[in-house]
C-alpha positions in Angstrom: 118.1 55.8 72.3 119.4 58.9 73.3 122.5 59.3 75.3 122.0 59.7 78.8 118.5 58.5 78.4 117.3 55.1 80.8 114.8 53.0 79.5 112.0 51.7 81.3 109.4 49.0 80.6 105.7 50.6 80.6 102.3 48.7 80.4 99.6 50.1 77.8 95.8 49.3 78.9 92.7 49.3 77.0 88.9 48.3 78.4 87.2 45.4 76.8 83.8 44.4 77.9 83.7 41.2 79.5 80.1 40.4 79.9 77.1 41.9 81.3 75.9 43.0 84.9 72.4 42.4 86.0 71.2 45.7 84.6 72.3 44.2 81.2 75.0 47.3 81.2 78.5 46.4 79.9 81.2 44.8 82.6 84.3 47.1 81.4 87.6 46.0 82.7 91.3 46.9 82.0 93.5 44.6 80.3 96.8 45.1 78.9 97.8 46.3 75.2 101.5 46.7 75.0 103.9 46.1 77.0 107.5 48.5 75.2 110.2 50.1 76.4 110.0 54.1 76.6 112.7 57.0 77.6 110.9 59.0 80.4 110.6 62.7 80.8 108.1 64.4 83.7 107.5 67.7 83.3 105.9 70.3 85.9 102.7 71.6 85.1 100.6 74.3 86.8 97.4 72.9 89.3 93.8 73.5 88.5 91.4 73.0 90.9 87.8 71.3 90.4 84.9 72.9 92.0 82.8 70.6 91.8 84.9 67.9 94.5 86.8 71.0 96.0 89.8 69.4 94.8 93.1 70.7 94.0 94.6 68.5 90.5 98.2 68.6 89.5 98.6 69.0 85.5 102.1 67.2 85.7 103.1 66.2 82.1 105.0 62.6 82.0 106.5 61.8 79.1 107.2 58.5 77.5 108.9 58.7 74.2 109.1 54.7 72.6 109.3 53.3 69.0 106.2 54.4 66.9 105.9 50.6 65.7 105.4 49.3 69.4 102.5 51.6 69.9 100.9 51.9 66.2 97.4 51.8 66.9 97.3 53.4 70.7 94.5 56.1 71.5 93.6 58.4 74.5 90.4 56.1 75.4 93.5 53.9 76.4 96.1 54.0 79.9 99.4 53.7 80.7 100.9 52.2 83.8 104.4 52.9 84.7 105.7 51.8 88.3 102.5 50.5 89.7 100.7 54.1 88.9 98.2 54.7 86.3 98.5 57.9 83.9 95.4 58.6 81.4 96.8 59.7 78.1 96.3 63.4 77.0 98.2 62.9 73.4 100.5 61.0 70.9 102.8 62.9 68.9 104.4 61.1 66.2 107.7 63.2 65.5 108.6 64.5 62.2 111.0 62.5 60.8 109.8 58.9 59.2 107.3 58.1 62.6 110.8 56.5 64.2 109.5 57.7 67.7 106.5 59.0 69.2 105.7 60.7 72.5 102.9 59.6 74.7 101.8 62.5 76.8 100.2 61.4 80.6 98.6 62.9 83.4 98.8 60.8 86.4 95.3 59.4 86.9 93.0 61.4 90.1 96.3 63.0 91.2 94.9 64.8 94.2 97.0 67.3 95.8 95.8 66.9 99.8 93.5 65.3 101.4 90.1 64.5 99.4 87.3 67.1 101.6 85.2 65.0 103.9 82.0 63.0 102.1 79.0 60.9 103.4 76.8 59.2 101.3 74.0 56.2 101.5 75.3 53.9 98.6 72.3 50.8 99.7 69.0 50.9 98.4 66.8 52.6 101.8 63.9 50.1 101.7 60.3 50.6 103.7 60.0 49.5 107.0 56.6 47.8 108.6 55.7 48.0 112.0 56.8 45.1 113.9 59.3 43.7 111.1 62.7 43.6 111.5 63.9 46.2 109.0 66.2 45.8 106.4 68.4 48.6 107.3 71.2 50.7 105.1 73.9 52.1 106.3 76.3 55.8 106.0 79.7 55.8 104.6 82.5 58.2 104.5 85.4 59.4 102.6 88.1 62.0 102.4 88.5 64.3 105.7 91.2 63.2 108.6 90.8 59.9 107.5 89.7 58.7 110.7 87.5 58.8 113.6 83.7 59.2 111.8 81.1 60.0 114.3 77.3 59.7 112.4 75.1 61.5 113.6 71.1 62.9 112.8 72.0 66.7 111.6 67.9 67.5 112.0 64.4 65.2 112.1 64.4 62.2 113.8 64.6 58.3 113.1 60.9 56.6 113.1 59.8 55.1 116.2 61.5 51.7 117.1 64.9 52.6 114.5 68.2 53.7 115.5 71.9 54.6 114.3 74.9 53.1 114.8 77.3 56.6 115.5 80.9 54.8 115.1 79.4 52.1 112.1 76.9 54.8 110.4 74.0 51.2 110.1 70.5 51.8 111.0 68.5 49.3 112.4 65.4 48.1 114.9 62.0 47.2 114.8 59.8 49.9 113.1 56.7 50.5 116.2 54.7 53.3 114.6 53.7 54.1 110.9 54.1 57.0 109.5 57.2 59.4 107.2 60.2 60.7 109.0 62.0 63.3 107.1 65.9 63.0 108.7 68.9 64.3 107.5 72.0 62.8 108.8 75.5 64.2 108.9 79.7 62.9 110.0 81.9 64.4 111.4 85.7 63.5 110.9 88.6 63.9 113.9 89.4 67.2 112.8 85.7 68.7 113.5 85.4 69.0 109.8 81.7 68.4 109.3 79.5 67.0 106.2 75.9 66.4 105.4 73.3 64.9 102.9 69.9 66.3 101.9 66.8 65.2 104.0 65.2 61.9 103.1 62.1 60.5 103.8 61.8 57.1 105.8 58.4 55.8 105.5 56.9 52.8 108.0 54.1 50.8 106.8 51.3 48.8 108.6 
């Protein structure tokens, strides 16, 4: 160890598969690896910014430097956990003298810089109503924005006859009382004023 240096106990993650869901797709979980020692170094790195989520991402470099015999076998499908946050792995460098040490390079895992933009989404199944059946019902989320303070609301269209929306809870419900297809496109708005929308859908009521 160097002098100077403190060393601090890390946790090394891999997935496993444990079992199957219902779709017969494989349950993937986290368990744990390793648990060494490692001399820590962060490093500042320059942002980037994803323009897909409108995000702004900070390429900080963290640094864990630990016996290359404690870690023989790690890889970057693999996660390291130091102080109760999770950093994927960019790269191990071995150094150049006998693999005493190595270096495990991290990026602290969906390091957002600000607050995430405002999202809604439908994340339920939107089932067919019939006329004078309960429906099933689905429901809007949000995400990201103030935080705080969602009003739902219908951006354009209408609900079919006999349905309505929740504006605080984002859940639709009633008694369908006319068939027919309601194209409706709904939208949140957070307690900034910030606004977000989803594409039109189609609700369809059945005899």
């Amino acid at each position: 160890m160097r002098a100077g240096s403190q060393r601090n106990p890390i946790e090394i993650q891999r997935k496993v598969q444990v079992g199957v869901d219902s779709l017969n797709a494989p349950n993937m979980v986290w368990q744990t690896w390793r648990e060494p020692f490692a001399e820590l170094t962060v490093l500042r790195g320059r942002e980037h910014f994803d323009s897909q989520t409108k995000q702004r991402y900070s390429e900080e470099v963290w640094q864990f430097r630990v016996r290359y015999v404690e870690v023989e076998g790690i890889d970057a499908s693999m996660r390291v956990v130091y102080d109760g946050t999770e950093f994927d792995i960019k790269a191990i460098r071995p150094d150049g003298q006998k693999r005493v040490d190595c270096i495990i390079e991290c990026t602290v895992q969906d390091a957002v810089l600000g607050a995430a933009p405002l999202a809604i989404a439908i994340k339920q199944a939107i089932q067919q109503g019939k006329v004078g059946v309960v429906y099933g019902g689905f429901s809007l989320s949000a995400a990201g924005g103030s935080g705080a303070g969602y009003i739902f609301a219908i951006a354009s269209g209408a609900l079919p006859a006999g349905l309505s929306m929740n504006a605080s809870t984002g859940a639709i419900a009633g008694t369908p009382s006319a068939t027919g297809t309601s194209a409706v496109t709904f939208k949140v708005t957070d307690s900034a004023g910030e606004v977000a929308a989803l594409p039109s859908i189609d609700l369809t009521v059945t005899a």
